[in-house]
N, CA, C and O atoms as CSV, one atom per row, in Angstrom:
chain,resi,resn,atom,element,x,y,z
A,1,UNK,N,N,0.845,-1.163,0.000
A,1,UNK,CA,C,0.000,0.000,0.000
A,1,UNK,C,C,0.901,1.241,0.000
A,1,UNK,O,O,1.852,1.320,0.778
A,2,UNK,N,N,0.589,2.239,-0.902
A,2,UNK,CA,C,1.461,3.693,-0.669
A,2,UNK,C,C,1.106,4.661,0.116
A,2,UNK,O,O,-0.082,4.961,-0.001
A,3,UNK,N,N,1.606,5.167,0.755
A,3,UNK,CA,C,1.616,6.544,1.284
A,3,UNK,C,C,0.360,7.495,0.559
A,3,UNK,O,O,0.347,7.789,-0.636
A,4,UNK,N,N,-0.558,7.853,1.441
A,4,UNK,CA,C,-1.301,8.989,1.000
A,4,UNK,C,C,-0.591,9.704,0.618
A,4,UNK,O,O,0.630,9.670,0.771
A,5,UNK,N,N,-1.758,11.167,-0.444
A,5,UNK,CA,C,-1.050,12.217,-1.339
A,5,UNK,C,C,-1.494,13.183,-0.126
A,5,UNK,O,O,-2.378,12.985,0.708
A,6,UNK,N,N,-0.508,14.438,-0.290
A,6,UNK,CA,C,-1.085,15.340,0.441
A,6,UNK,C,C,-2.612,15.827,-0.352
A,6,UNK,O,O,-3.142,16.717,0.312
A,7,UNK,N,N,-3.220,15.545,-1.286
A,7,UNK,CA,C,-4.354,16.261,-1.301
A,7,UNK,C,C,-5.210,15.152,-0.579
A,7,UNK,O,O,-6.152,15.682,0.010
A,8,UNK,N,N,-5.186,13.889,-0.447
A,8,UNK,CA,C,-6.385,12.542,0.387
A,8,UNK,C,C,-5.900,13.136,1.708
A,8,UNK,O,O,-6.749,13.153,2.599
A,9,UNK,N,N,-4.786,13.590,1.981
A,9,UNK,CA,C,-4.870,14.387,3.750
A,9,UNK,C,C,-5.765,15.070,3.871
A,9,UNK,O,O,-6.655,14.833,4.687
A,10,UNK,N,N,-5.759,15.864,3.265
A,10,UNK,CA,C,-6.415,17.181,3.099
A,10,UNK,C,C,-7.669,16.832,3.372
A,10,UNK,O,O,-8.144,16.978,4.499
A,11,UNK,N,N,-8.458,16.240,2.177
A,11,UNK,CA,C,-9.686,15.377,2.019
A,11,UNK,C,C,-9.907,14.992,3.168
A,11,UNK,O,O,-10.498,15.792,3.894
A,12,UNK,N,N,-9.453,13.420,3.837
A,12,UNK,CA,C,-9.968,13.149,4.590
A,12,UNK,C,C,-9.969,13.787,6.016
A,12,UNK,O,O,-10.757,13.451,6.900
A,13,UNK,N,N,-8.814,14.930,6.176
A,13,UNK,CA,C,-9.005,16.131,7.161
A,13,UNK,C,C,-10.349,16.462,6.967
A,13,UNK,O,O,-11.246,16.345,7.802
A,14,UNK,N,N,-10.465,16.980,5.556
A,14,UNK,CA,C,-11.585,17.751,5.492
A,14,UNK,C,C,-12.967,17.228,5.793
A,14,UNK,O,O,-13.880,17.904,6.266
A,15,UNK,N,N,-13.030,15.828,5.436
A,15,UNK,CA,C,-14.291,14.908,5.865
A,15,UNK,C,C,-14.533,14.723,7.020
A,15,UNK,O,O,-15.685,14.575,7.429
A,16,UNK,N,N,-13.066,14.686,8.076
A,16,UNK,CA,C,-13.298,14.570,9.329
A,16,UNK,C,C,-14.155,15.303,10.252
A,16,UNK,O,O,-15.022,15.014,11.077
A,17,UNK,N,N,-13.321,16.869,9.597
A,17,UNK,CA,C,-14.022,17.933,10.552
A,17,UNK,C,C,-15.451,18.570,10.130
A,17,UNK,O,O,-15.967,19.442,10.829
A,18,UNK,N,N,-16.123,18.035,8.826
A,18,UNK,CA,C,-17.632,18.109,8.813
A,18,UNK,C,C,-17.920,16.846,9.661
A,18,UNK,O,O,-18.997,17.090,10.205
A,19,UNK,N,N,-17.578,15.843,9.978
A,19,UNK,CA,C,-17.949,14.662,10.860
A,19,UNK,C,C,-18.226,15.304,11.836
A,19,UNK,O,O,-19.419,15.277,12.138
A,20,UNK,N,N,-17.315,16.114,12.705
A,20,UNK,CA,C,-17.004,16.554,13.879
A,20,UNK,C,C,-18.042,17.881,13.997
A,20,UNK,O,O,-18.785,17.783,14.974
A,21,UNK,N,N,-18.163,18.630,13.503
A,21,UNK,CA,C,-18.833,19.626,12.550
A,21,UNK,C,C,-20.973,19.022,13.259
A,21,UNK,O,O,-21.770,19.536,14.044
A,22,UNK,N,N,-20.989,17.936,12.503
A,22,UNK,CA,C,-22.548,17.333,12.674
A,22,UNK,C,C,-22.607,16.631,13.758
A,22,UNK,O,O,-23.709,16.213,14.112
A,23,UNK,N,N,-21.620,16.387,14.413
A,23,UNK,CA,C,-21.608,15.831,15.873
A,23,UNK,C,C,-22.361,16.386,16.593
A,23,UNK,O,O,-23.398,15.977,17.116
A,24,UNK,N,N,-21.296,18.427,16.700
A,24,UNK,CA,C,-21.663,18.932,17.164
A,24,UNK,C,C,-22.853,19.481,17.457
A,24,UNK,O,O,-23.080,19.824,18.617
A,25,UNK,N,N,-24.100,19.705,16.138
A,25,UNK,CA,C,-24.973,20.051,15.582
A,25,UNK,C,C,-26.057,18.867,16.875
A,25,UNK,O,O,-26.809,19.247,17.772
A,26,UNK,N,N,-25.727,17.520,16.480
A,26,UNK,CA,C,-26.569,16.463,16.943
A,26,UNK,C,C,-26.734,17.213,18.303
A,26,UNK,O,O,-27.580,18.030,18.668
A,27,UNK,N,N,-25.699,16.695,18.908
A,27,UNK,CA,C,-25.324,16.959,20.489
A,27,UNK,C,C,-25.967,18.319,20.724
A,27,UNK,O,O,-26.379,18.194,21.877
A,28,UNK,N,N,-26.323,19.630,20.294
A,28,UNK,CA,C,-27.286,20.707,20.705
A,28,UNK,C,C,-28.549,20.460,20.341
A,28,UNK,O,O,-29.517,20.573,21.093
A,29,UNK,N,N,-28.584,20.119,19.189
A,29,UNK,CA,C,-30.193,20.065,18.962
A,29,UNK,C,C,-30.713,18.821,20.149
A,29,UNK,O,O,-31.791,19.111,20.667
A,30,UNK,N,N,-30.215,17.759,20.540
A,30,UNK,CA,C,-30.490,17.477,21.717
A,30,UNK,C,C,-30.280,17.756,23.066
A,30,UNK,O,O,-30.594,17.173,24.104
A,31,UNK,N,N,-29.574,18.961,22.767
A,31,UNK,CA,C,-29.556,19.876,24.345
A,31,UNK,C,C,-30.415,20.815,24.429
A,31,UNK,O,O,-30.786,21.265,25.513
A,32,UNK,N,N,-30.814,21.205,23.362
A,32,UNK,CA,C,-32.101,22.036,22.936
A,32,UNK,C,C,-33.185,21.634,22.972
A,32,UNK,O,O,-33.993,22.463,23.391
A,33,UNK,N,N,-33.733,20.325,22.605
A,33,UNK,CA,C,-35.091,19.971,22.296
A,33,UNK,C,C,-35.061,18.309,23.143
A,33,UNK,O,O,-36.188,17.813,23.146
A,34,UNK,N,N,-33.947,17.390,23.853
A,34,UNK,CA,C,-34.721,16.400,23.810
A,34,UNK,C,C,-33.720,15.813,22.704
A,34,UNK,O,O,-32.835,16.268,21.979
A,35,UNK,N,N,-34.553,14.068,23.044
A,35,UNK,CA,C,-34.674,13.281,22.331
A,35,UNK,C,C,-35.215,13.293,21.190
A,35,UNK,O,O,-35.806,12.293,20.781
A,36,UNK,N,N,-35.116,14.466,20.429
A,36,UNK,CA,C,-35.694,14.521,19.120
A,36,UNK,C,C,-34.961,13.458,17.434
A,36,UNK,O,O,-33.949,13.415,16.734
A,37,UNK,N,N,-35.975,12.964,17.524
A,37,UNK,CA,C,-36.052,12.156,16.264
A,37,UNK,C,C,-35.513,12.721,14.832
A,37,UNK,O,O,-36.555,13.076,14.282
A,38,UNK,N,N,-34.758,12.912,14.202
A,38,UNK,CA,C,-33.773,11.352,13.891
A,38,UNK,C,C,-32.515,12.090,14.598
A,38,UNK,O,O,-31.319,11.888,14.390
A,39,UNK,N,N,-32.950,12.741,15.235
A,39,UNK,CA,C,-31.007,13.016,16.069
A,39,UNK,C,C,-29.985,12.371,16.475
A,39,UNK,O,O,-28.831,12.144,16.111
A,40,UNK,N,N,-31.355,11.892,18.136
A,40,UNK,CA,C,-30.820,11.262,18.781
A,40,UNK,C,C,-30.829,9.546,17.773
A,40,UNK,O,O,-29.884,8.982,18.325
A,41,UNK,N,N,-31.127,8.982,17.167
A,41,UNK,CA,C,-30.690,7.658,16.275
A,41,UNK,C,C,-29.115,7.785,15.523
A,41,UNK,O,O,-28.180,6.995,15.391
A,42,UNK,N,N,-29.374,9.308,15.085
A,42,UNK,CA,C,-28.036,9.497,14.336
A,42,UNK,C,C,-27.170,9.552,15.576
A,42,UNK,O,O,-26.617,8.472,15.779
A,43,UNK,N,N,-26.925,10.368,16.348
A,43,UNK,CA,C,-25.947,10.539,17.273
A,43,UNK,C,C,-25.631,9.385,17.971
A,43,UNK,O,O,-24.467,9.163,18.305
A,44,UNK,N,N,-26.670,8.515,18.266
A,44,UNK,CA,C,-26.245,7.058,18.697
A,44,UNK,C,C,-25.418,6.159,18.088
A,44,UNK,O,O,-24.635,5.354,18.593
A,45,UNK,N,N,-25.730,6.430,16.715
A,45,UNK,CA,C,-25.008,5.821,15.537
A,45,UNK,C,C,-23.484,5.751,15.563
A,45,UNK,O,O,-22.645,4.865,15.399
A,46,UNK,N,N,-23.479,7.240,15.878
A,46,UNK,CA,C,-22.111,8.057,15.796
A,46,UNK,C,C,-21.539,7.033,16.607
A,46,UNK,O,O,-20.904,6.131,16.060
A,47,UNK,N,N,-21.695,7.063,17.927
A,47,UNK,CA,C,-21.021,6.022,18.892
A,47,UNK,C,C,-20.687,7.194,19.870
A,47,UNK,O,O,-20.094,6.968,20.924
């Protein structure tokens, strides 16, 4: 297997921190409202 390019760093940097990004999103809208549907499923998901 080779060595990533610096642009798949980049990328998967960049994929990470929208990951991290909708985490965050989950985690208020259920500090805001509850167990609201499909949040809390997604955020469970998350792990």
């Amino acid at each position: 297997m080779s060595p990533l390019t610096e642009t798949e760093i980049v990328a998967l940097n960049e994929a990470l921190d929208d990951e991290y990004r909708a985490l965050a999103t989950y985690d208020q809208v259920i500090a805001d409202f509850g167990d609201a549907l499909p949040f809390n499923n997604i955020r469970e998901a998350m792990g």
